[in-house]
TITI-816272 format. One record per residue: x negated, y negated, z negated of N, C-alpha, C, O in turn; residue in one letter; residue number from 1. Coordinates in nm, 4 decimals. Layout:
! TITI-816272
(r (X, Y, Z), (X, Y, Z), (X, Y, Z), (X, Y, Z), 'A', NUM)
...
END
This chain:
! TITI-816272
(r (-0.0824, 0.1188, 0.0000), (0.0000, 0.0000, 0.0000), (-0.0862, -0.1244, 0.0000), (-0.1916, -0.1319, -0.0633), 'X', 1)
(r (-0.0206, -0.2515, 0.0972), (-0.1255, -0.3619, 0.0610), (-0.0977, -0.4350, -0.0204), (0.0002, -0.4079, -0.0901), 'X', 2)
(r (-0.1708, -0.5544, -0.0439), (-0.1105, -0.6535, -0.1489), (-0.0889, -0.7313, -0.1269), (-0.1553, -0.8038, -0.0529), 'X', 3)
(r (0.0350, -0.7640, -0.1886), (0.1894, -0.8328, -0.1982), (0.1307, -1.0033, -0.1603), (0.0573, -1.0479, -0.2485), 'X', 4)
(r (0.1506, -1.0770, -0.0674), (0.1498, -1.2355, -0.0561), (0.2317, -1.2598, -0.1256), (0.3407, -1.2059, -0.1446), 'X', 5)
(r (0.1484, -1.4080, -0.2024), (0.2011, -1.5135, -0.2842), (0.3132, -1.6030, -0.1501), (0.3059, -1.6069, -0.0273), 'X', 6)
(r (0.3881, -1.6505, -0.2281), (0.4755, -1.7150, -0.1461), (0.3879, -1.8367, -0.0987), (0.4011, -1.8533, 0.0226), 'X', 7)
(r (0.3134, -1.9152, -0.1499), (0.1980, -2.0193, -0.0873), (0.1628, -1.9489, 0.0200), (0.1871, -1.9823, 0.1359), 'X', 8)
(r (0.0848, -1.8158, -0.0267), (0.0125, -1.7819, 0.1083), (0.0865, -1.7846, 0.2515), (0.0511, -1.8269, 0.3615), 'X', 9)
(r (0.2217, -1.7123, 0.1976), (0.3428, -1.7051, 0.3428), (0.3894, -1.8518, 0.3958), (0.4550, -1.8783, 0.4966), 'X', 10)
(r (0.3459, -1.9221, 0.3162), (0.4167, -2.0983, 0.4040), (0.2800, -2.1412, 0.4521), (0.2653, -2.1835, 0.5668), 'X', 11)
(r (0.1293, -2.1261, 0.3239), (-0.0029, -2.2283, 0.4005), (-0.0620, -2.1706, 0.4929), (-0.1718, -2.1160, 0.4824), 'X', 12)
(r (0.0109, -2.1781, 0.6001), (-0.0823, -2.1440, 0.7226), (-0.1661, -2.2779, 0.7614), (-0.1609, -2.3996, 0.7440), 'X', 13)
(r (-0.2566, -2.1671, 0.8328), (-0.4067, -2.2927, 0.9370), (-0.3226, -2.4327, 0.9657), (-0.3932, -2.5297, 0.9380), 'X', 14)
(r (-0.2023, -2.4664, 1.0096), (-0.1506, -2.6032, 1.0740), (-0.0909, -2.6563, 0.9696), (-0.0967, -2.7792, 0.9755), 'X', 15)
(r (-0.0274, -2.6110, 0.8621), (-0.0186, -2.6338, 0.7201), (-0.1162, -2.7302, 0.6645), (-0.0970, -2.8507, 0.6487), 'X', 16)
(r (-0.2210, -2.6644, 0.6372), (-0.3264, -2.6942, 0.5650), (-0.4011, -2.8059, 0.7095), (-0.4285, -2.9172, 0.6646), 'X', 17)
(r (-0.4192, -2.7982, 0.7928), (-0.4955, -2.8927, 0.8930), (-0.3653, -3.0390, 0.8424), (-0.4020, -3.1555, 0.8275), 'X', 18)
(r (-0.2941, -3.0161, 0.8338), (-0.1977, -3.1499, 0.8360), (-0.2237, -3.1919, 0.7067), (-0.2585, -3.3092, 0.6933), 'X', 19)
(r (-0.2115, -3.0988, 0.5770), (-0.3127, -3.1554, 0.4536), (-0.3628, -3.2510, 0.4489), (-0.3364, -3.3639, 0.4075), 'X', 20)
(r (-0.4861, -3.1753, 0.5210), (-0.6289, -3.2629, 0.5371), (-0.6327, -3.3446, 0.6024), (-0.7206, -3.4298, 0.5897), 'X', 21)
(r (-0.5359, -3.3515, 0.7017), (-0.5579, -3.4999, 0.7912), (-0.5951, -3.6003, 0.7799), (-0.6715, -3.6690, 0.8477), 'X', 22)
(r (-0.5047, -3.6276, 0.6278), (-0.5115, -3.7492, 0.5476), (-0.6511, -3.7853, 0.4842), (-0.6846, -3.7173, 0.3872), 'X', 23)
(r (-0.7276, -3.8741, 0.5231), (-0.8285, -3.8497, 0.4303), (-0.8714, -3.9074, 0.2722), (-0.9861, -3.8932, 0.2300), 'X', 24)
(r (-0.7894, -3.9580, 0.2113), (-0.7372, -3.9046, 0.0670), (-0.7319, -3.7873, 0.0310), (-0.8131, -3.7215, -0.0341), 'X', 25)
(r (-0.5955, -3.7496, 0.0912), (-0.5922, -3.6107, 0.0694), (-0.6966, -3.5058, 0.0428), (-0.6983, -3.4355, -0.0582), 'X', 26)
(r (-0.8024, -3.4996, 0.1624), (-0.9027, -3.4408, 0.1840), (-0.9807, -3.4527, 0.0360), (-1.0091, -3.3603, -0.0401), 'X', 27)
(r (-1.0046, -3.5875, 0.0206), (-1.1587, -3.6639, -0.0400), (-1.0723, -3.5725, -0.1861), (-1.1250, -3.4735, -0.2370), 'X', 28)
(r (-0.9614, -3.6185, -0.2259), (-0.8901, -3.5286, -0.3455), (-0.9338, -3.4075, -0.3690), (-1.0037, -3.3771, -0.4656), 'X', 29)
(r (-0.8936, -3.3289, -0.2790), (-0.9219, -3.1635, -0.2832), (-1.0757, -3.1263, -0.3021), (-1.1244, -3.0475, -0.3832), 'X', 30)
(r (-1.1532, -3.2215, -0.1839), (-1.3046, -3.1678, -0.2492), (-1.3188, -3.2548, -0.3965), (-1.3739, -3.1922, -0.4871), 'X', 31)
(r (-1.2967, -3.3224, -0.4115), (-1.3346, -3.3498, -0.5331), (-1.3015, -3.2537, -0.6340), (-1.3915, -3.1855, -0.6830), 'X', 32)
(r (-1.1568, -3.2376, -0.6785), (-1.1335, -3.1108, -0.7892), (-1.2057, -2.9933, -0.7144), (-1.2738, -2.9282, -0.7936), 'X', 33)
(r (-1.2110, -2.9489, -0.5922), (-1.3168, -2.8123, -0.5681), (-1.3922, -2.8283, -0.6241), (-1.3979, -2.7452, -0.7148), 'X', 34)
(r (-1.5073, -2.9342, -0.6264), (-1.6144, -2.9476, -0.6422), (-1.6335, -2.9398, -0.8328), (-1.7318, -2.8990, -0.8946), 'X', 35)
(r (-1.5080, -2.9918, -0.8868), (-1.5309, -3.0300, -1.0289), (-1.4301, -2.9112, -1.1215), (-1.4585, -2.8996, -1.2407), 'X', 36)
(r (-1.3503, -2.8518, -1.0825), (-1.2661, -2.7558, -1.1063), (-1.1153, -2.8159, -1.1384), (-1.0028, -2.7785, -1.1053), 'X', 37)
(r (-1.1661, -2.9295, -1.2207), (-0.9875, -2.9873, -1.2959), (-1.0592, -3.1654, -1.3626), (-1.1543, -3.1924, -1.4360), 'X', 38)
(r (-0.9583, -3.2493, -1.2925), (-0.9861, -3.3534, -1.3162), (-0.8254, -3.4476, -1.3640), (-0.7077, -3.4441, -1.3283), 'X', 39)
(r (-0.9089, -3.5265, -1.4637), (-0.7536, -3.6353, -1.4554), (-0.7522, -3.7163, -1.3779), (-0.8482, -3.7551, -1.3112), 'X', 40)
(r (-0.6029, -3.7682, -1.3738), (-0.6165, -3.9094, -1.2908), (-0.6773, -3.9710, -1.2538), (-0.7218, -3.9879, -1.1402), 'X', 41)
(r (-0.7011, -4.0505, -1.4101), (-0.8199, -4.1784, -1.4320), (-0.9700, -4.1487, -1.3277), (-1.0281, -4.2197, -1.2456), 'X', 42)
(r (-0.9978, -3.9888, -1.3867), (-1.1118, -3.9354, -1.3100), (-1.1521, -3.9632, -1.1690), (-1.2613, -3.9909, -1.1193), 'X', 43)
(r (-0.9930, -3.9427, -1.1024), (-1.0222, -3.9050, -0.9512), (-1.0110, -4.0641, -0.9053), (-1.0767, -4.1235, -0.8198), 'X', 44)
(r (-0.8911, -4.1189, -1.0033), (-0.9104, -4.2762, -0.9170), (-1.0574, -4.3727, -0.9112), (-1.0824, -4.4641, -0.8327), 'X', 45)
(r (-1.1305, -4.3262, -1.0061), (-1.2449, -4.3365, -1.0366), (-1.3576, -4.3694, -0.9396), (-1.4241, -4.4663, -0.9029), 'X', 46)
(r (-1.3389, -4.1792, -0.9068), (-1.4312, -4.1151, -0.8176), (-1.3648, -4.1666, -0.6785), (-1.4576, -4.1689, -0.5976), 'X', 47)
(r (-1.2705, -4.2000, -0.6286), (-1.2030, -4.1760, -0.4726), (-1.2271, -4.3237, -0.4697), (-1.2300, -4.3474, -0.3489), 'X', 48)
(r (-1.2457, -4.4343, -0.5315), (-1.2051, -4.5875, -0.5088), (-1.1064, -4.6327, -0.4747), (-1.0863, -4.7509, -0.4466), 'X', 49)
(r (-1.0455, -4.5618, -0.4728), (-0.8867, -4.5802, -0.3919), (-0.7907, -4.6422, -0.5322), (-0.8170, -4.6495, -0.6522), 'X', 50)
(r (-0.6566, -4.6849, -0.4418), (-0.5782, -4.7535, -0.5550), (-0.5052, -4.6523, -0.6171), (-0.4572, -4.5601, -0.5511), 'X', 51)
(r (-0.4909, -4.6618, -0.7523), (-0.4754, -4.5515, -0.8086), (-0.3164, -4.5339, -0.8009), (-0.2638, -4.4446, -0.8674), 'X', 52)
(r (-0.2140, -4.6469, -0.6931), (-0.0706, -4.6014, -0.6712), (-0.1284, -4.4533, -0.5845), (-0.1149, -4.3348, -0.6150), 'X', 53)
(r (-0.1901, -4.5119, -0.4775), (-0.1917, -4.3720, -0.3763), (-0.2843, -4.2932, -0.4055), (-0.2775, -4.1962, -0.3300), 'X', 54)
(r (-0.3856, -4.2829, -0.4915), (-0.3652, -4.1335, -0.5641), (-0.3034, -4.0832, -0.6745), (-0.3284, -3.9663, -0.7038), 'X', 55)
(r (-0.2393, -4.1368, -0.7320), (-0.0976, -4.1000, -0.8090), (0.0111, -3.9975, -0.6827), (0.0286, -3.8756, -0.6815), 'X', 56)
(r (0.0604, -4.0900, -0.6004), (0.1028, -4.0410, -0.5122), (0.0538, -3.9471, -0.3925), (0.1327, -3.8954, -0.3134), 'X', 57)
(r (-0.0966, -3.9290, -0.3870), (-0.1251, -3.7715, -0.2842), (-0.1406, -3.6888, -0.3849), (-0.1671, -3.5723, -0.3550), 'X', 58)
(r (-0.1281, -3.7267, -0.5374), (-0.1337, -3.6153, -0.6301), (0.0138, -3.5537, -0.6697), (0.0337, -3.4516, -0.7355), 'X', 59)
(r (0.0875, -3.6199, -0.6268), (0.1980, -3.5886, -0.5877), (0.2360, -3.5352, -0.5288), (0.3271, -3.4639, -0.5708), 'X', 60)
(r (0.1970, -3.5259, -0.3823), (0.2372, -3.4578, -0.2512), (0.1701, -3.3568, -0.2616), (0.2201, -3.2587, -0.2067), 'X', 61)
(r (0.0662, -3.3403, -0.3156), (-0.0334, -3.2362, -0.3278), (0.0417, -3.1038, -0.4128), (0.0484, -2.9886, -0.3698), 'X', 62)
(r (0.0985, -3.1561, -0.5517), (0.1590, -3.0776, -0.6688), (0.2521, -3.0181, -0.5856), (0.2481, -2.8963, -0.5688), 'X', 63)
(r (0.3688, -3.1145, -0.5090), (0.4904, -3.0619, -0.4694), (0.4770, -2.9494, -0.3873), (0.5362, -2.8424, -0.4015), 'X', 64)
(r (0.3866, -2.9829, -0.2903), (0.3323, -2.8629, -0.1529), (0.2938, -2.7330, -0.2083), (0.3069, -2.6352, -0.1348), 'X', 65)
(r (0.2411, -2.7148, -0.3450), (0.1822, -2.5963, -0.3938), (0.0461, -2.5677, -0.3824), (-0.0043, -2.4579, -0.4058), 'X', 66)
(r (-0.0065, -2.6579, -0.3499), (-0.1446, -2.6731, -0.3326), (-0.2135, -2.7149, -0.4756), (-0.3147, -2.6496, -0.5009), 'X', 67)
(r (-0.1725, -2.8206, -0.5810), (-0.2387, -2.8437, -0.6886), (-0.1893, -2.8205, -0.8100), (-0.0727, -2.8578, -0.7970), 'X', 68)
(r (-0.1997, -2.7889, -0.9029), (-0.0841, -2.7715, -1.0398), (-0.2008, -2.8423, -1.1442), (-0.3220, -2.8306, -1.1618), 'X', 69)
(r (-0.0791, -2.9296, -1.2072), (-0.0736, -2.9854, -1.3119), (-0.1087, -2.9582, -1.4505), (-0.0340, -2.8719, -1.4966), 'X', 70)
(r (-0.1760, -2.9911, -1.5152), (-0.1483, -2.9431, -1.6745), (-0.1364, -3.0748, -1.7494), (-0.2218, -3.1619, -1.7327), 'X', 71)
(r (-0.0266, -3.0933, -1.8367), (-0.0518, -3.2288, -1.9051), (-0.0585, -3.1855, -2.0508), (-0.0152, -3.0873, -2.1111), 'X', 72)
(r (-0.1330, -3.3012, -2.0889), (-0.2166, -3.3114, -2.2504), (-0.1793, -3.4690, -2.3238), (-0.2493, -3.5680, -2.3452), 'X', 73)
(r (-0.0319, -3.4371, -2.3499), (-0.0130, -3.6254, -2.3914), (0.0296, -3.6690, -2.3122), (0.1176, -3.6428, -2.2302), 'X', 74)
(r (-0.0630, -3.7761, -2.3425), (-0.0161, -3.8607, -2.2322), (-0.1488, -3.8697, -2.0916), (-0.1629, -3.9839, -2.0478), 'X', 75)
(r (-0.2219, -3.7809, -2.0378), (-0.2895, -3.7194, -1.9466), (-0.2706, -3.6385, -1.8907), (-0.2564, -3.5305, -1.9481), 'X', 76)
(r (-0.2592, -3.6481, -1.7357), (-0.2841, -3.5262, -1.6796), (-0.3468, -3.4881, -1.5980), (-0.3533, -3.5736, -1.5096), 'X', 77)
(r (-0.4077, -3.3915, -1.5720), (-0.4983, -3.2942, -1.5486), (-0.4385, -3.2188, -1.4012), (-0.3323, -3.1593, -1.3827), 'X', 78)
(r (-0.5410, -3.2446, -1.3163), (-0.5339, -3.1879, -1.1859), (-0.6375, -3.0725, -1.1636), (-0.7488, -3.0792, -1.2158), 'X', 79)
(r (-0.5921, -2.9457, -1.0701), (-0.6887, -2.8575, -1.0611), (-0.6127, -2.7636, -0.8798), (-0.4988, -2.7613, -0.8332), 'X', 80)
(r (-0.7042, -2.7215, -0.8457), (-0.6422, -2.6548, -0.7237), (-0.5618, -2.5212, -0.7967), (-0.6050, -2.4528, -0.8895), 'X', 81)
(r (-0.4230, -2.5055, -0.7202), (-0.3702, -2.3703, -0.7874), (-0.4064, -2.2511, -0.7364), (-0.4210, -2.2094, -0.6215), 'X', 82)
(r (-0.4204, -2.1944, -0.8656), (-0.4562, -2.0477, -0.8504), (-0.4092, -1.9467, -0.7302), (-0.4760, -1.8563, -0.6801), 'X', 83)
(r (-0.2935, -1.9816, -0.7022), (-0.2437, -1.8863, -0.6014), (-0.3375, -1.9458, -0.4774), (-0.3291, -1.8512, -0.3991), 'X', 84)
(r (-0.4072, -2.0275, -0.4227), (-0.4289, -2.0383, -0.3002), (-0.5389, -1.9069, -0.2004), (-0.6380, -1.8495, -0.2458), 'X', 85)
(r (-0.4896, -1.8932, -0.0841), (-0.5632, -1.8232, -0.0091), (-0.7204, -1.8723, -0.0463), (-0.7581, -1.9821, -0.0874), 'X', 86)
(r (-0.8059, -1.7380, -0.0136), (-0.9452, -1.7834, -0.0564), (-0.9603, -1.8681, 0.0927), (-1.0184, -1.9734, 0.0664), 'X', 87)
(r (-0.9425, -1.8638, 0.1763), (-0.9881, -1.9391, 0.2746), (-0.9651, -2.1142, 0.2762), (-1.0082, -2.2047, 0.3476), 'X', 88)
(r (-0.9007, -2.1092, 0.1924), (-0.8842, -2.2603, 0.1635), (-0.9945, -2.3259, 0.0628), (-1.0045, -2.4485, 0.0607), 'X', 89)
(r (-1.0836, -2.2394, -0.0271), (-1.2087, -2.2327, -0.1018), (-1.2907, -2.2592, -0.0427), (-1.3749, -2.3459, -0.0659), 'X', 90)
(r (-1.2790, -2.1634, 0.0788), (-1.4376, -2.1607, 0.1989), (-1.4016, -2.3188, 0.2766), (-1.4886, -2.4055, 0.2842), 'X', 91)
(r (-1.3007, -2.3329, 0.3157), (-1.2254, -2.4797, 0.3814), (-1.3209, -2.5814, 0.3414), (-1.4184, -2.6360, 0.3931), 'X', 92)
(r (-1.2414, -2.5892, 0.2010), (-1.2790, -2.7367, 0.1173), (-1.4409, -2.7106, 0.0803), (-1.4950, -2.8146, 0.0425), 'X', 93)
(r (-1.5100, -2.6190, 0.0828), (-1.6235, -2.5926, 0.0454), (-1.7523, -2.6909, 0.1404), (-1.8359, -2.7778, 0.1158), 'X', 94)
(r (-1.6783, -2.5726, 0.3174), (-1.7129, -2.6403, 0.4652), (-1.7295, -2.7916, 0.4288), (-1.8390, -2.8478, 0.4284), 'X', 95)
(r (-1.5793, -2.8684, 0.3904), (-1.5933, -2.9868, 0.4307), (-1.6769, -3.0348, 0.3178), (-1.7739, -3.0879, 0.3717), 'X', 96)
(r (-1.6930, -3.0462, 0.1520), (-1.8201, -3.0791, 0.1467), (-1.9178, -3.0841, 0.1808), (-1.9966, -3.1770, 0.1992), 'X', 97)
(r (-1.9235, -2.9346, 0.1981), (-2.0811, -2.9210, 0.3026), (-2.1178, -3.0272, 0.3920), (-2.2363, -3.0573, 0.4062), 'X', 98)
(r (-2.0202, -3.0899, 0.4573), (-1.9967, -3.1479, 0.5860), (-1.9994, -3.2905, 0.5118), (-1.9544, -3.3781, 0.5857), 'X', 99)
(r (-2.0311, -3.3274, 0.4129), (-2.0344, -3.4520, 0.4004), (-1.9253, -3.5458, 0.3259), (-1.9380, -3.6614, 0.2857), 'X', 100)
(r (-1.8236, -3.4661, 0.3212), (-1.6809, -3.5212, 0.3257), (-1.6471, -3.5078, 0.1425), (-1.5862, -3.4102, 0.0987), 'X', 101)
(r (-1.6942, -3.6143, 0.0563), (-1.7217, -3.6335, -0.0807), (-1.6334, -3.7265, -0.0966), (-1.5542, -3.7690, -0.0126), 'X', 102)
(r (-1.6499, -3.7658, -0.2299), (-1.5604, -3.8634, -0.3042), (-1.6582, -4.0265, -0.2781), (-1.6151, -4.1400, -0.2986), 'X', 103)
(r (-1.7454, -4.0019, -0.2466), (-1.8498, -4.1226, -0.2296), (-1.8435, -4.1902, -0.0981), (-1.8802, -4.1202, -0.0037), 'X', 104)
(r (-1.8094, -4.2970, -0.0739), (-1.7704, -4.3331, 0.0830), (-1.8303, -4.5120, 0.1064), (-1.8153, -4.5685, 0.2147), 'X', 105)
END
């Protein structure tokens, strides 16, 4: 018998995830928690320079899609890539560091 897909896996396909990343927020987001495992807010608005409405809000779009899950502590919360994702989305966001594509711009 094989093993059972996560329901993420059955919706994030390759054009899924390419439309993700398009955004490059989006992107600079994802490698960043790859790179760091689990970050707060404050952290990423930090690190991204960006205004922290619109990363509030791709951390948003991010949570809803099934791509990031939340943990809150108070009044903080804590971003991390979710567990369910295909490993190829690891090797992905890995590539695009590799490639240059950081929180530093």
């Amino acid at each position: 018998m094989g093993a059972q897909a996560s329901p993420l896996t059955e919706t994030l396909r390759g054009a899924e995830f390419h439309r993700i990343i398009s955004d490059e927020c989006r992107l600079r987001a994802l490698t960043c928690l790859y790179e760091a495992g689990e970050l707060e807010v404050e952290d990423l608005v930090g690190a991204l320079s960006q205004d922290p409405t619109q990363i509030r809000e791709t951390l948003g779009e991010l949570t809803a899609c099934g791509v990031l899950s939340e943990r809150r502590e108070r009044f903080r919360v804590h971003y991390r890539l979710a567990d369910e994702l295909p490993a190829w989305v690891g090797i992905a966001l890995g590539a695009a560091r590799d490639w240059g594509v950081s929180a530093a711009r």
